[in-house]
Backbone as JSON, one array per atom type, in Angstrom:
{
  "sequence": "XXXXXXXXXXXXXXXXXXXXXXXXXXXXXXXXXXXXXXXXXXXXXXXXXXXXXXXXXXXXXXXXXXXXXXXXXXXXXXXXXXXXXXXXXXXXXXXXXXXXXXXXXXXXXXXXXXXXXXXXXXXXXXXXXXXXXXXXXXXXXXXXXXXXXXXXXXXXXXXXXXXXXXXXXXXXXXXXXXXXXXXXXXXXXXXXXXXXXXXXXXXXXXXXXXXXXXXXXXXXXXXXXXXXXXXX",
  "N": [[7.05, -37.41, -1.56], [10.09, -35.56, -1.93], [12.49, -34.7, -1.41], [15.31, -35.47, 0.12], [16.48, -34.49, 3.16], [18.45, -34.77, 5.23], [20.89, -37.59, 5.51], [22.16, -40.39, 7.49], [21.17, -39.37, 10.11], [22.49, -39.18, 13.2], [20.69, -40.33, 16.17], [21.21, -39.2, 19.15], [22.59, -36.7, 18.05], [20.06, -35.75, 16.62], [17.96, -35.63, 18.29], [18.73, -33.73, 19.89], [17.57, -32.01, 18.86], [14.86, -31.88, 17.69], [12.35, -32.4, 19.89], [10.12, -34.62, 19.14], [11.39, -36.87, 18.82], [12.64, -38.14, 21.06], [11.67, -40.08, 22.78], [11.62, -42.39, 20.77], [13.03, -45.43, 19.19], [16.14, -45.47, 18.2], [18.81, -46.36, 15.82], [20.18, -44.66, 13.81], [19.06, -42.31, 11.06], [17.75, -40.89, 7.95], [16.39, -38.54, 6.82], [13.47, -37.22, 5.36], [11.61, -34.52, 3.39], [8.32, -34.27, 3.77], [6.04, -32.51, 2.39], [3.2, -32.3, 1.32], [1.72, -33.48, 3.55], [2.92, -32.35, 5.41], [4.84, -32.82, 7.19], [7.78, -34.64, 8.09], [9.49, -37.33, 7.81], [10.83, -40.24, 8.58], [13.66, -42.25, 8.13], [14.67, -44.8, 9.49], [16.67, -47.13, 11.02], [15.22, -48.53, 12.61], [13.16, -49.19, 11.77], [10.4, -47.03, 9.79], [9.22, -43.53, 10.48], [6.86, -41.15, 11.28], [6.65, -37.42, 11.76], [4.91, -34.63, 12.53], [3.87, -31.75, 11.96], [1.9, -29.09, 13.26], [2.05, -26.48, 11.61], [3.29, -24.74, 8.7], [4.92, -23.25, 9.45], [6.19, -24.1, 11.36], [7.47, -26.71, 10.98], [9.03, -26.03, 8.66], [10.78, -24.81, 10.67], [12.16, -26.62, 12.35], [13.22, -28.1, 10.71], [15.35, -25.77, 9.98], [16.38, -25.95, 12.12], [17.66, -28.46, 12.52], [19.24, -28.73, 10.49], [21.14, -26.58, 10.96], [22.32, -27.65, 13.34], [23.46, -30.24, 12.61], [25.66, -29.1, 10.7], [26.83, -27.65, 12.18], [27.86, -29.6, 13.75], [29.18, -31.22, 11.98], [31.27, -29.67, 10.92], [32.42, -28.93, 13.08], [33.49, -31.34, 13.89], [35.07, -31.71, 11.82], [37.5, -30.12, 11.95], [38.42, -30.45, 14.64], [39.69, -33.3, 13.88], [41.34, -32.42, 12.35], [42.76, -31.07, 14.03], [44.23, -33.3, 15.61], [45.13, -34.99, 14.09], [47.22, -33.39, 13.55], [48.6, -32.92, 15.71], [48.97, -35.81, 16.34], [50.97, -35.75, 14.0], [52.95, -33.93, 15.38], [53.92, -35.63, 17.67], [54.91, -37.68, 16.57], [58.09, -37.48, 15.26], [59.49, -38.78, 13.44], [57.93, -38.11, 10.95], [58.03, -35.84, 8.69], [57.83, -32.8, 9.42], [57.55, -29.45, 9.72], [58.48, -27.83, 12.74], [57.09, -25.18, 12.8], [55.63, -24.67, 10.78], [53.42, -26.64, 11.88], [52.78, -25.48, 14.1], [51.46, -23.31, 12.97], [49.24, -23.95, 11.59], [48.17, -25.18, 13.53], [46.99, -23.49, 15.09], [45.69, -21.79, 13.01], [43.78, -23.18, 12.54], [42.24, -23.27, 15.02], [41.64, -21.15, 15.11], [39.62, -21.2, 13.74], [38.07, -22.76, 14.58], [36.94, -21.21, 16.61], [35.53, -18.95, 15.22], [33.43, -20.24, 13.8], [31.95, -20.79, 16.47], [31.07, -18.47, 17.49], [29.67, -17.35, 14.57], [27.26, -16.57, 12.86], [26.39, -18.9, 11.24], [24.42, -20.07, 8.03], [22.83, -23.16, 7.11], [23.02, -24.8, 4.01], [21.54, -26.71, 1.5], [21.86, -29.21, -0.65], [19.93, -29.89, -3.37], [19.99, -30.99, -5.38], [20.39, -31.79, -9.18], [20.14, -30.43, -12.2], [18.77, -32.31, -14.56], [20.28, -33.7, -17.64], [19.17, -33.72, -20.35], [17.98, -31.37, -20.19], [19.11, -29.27, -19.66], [19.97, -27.62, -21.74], [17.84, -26.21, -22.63], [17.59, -24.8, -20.61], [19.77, -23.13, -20.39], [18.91, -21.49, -22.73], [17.07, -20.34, -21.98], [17.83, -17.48, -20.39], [18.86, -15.04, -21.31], [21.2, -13.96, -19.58], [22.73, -15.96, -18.51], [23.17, -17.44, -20.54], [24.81, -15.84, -22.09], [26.79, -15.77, -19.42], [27.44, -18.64, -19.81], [28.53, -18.76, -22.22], [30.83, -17.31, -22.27], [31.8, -18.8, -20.43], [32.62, -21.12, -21.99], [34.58, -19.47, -24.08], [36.99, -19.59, -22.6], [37.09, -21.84, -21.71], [37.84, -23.15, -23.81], [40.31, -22.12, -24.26], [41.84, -22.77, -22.34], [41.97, -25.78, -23.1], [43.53, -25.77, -25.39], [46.05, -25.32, -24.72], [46.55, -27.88, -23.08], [46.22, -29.48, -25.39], [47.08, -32.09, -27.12], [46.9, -33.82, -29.64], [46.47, -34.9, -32.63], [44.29, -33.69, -34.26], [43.76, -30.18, -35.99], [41.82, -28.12, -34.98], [40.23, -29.29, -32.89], [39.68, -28.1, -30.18], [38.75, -25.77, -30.5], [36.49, -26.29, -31.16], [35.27, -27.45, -28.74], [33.34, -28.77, -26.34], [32.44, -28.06, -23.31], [31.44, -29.33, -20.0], [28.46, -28.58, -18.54], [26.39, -28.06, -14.97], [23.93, -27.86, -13.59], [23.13, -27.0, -10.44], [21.07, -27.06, -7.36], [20.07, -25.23, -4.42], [18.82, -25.49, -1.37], [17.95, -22.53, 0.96], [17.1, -22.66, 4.07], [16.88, -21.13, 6.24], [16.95, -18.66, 5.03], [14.49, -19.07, 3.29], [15.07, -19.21, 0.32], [16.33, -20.01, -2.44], [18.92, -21.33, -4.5], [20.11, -21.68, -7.51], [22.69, -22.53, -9.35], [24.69, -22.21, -11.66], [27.62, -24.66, -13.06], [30.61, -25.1, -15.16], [32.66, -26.79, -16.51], [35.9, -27.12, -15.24], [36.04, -24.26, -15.26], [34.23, -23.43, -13.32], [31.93, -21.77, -11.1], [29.69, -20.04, -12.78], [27.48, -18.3, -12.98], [24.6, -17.32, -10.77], [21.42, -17.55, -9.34], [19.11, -16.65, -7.54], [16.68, -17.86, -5.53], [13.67, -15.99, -3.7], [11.29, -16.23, -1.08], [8.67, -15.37, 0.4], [6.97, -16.54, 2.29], [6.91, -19.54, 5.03], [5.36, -21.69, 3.83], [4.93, -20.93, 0.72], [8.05, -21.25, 0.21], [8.81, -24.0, 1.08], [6.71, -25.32, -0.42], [8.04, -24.87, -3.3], [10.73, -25.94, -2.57], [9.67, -28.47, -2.72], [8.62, -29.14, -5.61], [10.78, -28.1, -7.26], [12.5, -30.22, -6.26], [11.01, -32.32, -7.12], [11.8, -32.26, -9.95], [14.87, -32.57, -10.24], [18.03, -34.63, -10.11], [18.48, -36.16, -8.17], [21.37, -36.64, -5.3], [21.81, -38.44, -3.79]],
  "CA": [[8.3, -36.99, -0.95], [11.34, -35.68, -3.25], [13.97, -34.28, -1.15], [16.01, -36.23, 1.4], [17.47, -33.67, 3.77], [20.1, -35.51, 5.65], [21.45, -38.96, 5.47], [22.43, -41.49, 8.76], [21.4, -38.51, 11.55], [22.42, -39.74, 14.63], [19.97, -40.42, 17.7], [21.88, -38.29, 19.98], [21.92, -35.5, 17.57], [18.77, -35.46, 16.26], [17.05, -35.61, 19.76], [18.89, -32.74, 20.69], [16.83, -30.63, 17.7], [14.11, -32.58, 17.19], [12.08, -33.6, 20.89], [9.0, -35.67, 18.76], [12.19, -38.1, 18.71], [13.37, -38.13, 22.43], [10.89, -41.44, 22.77], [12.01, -43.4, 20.15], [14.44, -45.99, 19.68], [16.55, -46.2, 16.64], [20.49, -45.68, 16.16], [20.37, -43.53, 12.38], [17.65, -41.96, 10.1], [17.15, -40.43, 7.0], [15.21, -37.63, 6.98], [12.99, -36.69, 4.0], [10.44, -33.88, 3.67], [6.58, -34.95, 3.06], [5.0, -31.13, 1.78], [1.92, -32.37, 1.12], [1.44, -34.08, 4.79], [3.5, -31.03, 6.84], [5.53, -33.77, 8.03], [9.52, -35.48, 8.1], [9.36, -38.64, 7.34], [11.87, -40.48, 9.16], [13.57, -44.2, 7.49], [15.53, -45.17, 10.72], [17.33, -48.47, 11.11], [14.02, -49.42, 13.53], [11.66, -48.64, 10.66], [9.76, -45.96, 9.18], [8.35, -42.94, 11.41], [5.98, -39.56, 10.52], [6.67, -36.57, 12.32], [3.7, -33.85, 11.94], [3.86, -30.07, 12.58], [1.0, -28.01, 13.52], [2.06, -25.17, 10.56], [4.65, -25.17, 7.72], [6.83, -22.24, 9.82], [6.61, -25.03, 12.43], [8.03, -27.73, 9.78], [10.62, -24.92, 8.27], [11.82, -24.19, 12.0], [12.32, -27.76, 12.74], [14.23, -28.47, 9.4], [16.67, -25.1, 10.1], [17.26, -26.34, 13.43], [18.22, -29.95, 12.64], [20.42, -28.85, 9.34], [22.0, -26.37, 11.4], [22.58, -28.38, 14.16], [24.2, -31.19, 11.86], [26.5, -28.49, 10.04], [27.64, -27.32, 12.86], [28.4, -30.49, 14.19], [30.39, -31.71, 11.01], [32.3, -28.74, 10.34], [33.65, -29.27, 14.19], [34.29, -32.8, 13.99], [36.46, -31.95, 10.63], [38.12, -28.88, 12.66], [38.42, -31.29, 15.44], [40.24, -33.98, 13.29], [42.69, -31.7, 11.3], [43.64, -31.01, 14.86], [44.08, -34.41, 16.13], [46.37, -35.15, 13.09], [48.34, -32.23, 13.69], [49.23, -33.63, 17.45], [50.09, -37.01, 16.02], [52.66, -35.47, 13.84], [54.01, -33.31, 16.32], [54.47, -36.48, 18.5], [56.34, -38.58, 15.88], [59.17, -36.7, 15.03], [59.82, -39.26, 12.29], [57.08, -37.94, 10.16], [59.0, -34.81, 8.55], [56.76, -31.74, 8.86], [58.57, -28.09, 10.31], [57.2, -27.32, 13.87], [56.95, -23.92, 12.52], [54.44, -25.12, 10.1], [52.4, -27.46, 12.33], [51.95, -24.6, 15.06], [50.53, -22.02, 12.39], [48.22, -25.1, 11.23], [46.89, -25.45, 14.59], [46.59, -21.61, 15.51], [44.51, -21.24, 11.97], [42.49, -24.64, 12.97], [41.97, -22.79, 16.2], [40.54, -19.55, 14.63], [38.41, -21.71, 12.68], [37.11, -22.87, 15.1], [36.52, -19.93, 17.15], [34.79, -18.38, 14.12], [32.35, -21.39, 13.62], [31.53, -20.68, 17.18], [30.34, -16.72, 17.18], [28.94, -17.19, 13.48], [25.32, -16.73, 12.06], [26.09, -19.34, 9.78], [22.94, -20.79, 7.36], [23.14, -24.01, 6.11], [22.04, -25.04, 2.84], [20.89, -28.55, 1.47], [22.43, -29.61, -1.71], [18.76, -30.62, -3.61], [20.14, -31.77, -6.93], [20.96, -31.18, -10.58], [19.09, -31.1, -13.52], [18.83, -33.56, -15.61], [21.36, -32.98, -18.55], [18.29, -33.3, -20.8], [16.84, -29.81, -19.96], [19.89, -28.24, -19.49], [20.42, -26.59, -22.76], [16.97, -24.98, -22.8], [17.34, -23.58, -19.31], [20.48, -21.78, -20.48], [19.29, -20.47, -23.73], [15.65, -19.3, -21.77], [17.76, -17.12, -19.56], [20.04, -14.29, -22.07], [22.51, -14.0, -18.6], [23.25, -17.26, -17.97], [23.61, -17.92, -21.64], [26.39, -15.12, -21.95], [27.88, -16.64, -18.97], [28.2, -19.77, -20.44], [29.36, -18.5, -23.52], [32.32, -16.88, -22.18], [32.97, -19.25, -20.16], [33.06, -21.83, -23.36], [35.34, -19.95, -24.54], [37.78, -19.43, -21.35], [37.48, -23.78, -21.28], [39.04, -23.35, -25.07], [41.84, -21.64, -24.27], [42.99, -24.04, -21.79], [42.25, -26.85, -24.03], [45.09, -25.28, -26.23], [47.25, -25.01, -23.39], [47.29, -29.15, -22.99], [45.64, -30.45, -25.92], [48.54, -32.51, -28.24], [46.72, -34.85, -30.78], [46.69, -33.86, -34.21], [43.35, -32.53, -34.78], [43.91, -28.47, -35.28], [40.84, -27.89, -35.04], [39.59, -29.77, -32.14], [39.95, -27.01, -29.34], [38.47, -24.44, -31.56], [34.92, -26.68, -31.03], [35.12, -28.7, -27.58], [32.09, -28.2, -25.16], [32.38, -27.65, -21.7], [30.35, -30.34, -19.34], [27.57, -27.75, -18.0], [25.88, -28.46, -14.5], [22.45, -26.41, -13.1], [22.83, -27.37, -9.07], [19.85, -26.53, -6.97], [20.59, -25.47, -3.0], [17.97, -24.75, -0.03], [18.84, -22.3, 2.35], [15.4, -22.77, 4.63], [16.94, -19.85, 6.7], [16.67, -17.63, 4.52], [13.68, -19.13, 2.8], [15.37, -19.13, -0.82], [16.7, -21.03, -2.91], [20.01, -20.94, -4.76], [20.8, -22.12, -8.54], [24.01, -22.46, -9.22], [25.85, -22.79, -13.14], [28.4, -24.73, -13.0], [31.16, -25.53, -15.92], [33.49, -27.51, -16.06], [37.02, -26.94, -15.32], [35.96, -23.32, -15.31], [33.26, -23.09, -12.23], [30.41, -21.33, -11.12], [29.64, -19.06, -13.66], [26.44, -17.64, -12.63], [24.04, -17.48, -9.34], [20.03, -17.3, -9.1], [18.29, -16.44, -5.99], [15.11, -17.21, -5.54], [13.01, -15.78, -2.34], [10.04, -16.76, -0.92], [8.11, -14.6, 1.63], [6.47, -17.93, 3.58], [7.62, -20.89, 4.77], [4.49, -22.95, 3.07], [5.53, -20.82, -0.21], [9.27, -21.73, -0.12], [8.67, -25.47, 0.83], [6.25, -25.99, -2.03], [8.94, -24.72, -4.34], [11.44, -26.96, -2.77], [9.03, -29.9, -2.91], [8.35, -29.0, -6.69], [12.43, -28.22, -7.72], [13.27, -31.69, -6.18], [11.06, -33.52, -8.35], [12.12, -31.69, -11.32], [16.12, -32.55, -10.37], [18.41, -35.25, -9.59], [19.21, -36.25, -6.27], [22.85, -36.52, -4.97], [21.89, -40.04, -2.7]],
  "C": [[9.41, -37.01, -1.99], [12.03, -35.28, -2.85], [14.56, -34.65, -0.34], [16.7, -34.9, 2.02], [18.64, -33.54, 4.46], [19.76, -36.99, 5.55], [22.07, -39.7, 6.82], [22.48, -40.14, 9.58], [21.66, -39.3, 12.38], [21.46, -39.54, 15.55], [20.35, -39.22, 18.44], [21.94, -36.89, 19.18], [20.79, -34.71, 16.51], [17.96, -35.16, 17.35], [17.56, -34.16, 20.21], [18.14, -31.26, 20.08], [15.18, -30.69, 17.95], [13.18, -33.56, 18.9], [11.21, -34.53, 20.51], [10.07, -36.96, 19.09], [12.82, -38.91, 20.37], [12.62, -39.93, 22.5], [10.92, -42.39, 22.35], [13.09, -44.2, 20.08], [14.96, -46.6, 18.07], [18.42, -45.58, 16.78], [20.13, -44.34, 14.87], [19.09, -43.55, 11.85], [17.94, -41.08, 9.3], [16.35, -39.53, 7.16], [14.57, -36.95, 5.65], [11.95, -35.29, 4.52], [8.95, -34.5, 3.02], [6.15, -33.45, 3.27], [3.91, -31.47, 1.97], [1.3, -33.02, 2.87], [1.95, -33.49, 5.85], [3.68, -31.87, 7.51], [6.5, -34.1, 7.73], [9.02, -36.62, 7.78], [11.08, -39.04, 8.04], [12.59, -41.75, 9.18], [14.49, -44.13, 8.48], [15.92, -46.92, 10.73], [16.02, -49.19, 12.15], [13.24, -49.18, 12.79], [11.42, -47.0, 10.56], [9.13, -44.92, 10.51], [7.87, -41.3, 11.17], [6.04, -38.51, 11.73], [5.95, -35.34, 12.09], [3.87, -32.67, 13.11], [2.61, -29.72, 12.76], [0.82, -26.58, 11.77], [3.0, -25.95, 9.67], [5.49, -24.26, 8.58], [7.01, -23.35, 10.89], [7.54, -26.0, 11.67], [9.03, -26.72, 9.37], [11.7, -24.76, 9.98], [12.57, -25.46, 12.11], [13.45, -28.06, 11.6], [15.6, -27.28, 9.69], [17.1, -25.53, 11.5], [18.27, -27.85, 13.15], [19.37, -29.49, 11.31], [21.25, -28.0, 9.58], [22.89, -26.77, 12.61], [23.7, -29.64, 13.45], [25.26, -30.61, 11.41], [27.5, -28.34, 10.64], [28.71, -28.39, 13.25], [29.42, -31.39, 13.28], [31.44, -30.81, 10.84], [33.35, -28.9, 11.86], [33.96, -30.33, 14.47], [35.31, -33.0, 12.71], [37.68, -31.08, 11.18], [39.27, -29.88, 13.75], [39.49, -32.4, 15.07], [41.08, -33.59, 12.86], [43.61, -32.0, 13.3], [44.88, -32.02, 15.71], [45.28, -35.06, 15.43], [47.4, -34.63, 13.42], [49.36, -32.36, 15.01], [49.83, -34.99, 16.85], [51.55, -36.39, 15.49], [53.74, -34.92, 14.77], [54.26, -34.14, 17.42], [55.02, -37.52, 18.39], [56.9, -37.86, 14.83], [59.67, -36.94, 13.83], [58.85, -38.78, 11.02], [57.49, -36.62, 10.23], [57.93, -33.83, 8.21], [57.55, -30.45, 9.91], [57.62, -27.82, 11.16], [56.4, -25.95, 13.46], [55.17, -24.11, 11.85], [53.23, -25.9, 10.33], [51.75, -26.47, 13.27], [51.17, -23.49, 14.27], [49.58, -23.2, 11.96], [47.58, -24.98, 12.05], [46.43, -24.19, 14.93], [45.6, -21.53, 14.27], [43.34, -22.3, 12.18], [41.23, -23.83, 14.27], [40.93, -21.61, 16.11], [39.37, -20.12, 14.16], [37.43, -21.94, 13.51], [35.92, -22.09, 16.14], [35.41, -19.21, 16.48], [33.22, -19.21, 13.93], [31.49, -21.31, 15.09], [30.32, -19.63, 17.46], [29.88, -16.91, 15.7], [27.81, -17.42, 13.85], [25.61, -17.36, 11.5], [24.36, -19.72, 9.44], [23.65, -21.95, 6.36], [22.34, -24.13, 5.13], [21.7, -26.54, 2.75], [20.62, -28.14, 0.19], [20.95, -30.85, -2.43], [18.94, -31.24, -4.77], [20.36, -31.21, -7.85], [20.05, -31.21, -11.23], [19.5, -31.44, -14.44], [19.53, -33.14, -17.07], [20.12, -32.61, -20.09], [17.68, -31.88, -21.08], [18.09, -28.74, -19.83], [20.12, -27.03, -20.59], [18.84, -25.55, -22.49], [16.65, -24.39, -21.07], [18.74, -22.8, -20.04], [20.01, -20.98, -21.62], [18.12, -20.11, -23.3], [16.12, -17.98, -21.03], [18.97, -16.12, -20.54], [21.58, -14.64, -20.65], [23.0, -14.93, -18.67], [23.67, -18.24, -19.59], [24.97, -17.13, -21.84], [27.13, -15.94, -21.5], [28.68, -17.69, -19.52], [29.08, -19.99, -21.29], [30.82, -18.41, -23.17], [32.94, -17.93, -21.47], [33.49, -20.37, -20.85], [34.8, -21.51, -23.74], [36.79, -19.68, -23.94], [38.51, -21.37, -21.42], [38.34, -23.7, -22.63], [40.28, -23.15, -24.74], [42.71, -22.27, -23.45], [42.96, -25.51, -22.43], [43.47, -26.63, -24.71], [45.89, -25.61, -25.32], [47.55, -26.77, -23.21], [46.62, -30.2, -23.84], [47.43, -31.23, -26.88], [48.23, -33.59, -29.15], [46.61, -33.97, -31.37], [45.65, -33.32, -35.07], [43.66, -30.46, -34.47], [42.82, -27.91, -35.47], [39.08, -28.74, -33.35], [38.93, -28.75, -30.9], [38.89, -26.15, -29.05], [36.53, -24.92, -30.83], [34.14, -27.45, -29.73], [33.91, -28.0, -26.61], [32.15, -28.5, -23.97], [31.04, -28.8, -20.91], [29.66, -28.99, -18.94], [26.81, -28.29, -16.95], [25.31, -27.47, -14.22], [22.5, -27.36, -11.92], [21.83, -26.62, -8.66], [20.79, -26.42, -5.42], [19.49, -24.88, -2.74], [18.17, -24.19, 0.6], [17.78, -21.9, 3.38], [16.04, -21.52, 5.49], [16.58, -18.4, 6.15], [15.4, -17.57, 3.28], [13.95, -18.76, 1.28], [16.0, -20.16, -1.38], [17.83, -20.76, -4.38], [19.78, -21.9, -6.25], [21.7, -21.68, -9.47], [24.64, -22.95, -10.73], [26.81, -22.96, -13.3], [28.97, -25.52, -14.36], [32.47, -25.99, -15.43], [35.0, -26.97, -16.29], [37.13, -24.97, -15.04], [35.13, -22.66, -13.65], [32.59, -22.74, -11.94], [30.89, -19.94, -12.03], [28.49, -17.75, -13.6], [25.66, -18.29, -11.92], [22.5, -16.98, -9.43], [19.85, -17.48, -7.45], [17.17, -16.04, -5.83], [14.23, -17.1, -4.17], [11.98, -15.72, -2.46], [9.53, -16.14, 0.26], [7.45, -15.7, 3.12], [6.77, -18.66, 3.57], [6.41, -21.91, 3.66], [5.52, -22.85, 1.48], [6.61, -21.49, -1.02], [9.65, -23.52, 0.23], [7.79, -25.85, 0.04], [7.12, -25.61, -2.87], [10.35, -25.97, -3.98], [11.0, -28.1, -3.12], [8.92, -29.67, -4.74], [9.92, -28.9, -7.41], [12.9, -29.61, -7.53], [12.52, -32.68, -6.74], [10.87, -33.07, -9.57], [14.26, -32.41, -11.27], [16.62, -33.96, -9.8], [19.21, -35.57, -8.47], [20.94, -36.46, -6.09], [23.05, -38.3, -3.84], [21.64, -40.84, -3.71]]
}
């Protein structure tokens, strides 16, 4: 097992994805994938527990239900919260914010949430980095993503100039950019996202890799996440 997929699910909304769980009794769990055993794996505050599919599209379905189910459910408990704020202020007067400005806050909160409602979204699942080790020879195996980098090298120079002020003149001229290679899952769409990111500069360039079956595209995630470093 190498990829944790969520962190403290809740009971209550895990059960509502997930019925193998309706039976059990635990408050939070962990949820990993086990590939090789076409099973969850489940570290719960009541112990350990194995959840086993029939197929892998059975195991892929189960995983886009529960990580869109969770998404959803965070993105409207942050929606939810802006709002919640937004009522305190507007009910102590002493806390100086222009009604004007609190009612377009909540009207765009409002859309948001509206939007989050009627969407297709697809969540992803943030599988890790790679290891700074390997990084250079993934950018110079790939001409694109070496460009990218390049330029954006030397994009990070030019704002070095802009607030460097010790007295090397020559420092600028040679400074290297932190470089990260993120990995993302997006089991909906059975692909898998890597992402070059520099520093101060941002994503610079985007891979997308698709996978015709779920077995396919969960042996590649199981194989990417123990090539990368985790985020827990």
């Amino acid at each position: 097992m190498a990829l944790k997929i969520v962190s403290n699910v809740g009971y209550n909304n895990l059960a509502v994805v997930l019925p193998q769980v309706k039976e059990l009794n635990f408050d939070t769990a962990d949820i990993w994938l086990d590939f090789n055993n076409q099973a969850l794996e489940l570290y719960t505050n009541n112990g350990r527990v194995t959840v086993n599919f029939n197929s892998y599209d059975e195991l892929l379905n189960a995983i886009i239900a529960i990580t869109r189910e969770l998404a959803f459910r965070d993105v409207l408990n942050t929606l939810n919260r802006v709002i919640d704020d937004l009522t305190f202020y507007m009910e102590h007067p002493q806390l100086k914010i222009t009604e004007d400005v609190k009612n377009d806050l909540l009207k765009k909160v409002e859309k948001a949430k509206e939007r989050l409602f009627n969407s297709n979204y697809k969540a992803m699942i943030k599988m890790g980095q790679l290891p700074p080790k390997y990084i250079d020879s993934f950018i110079q195996s790939n001409v694109e993503v070496n460009k990218a980098v390049m330029d954006a090298t030397k994009k990070y120079r030019e704002l070095c100039w802009k607030t460097y002020e010790d007295g090397d003149p020559d420092y600028c001229d040679y400074a290297l950019p932190l470089v990260d290679v993120i990995y993302y899952a997006i089991p909906e769409e059975k692909s898998i996202v890597i992402i070059v990111d520099v520093d101060q500069i941002g994503e610079v360039y985007r891979i997308i890799e698709r996978y015709d079956t779920a077995y396919d595209f969960l042996k590649a995630v199981d194989e990417y996440s123990n090539k990368v470093i985790g985020f827990w």
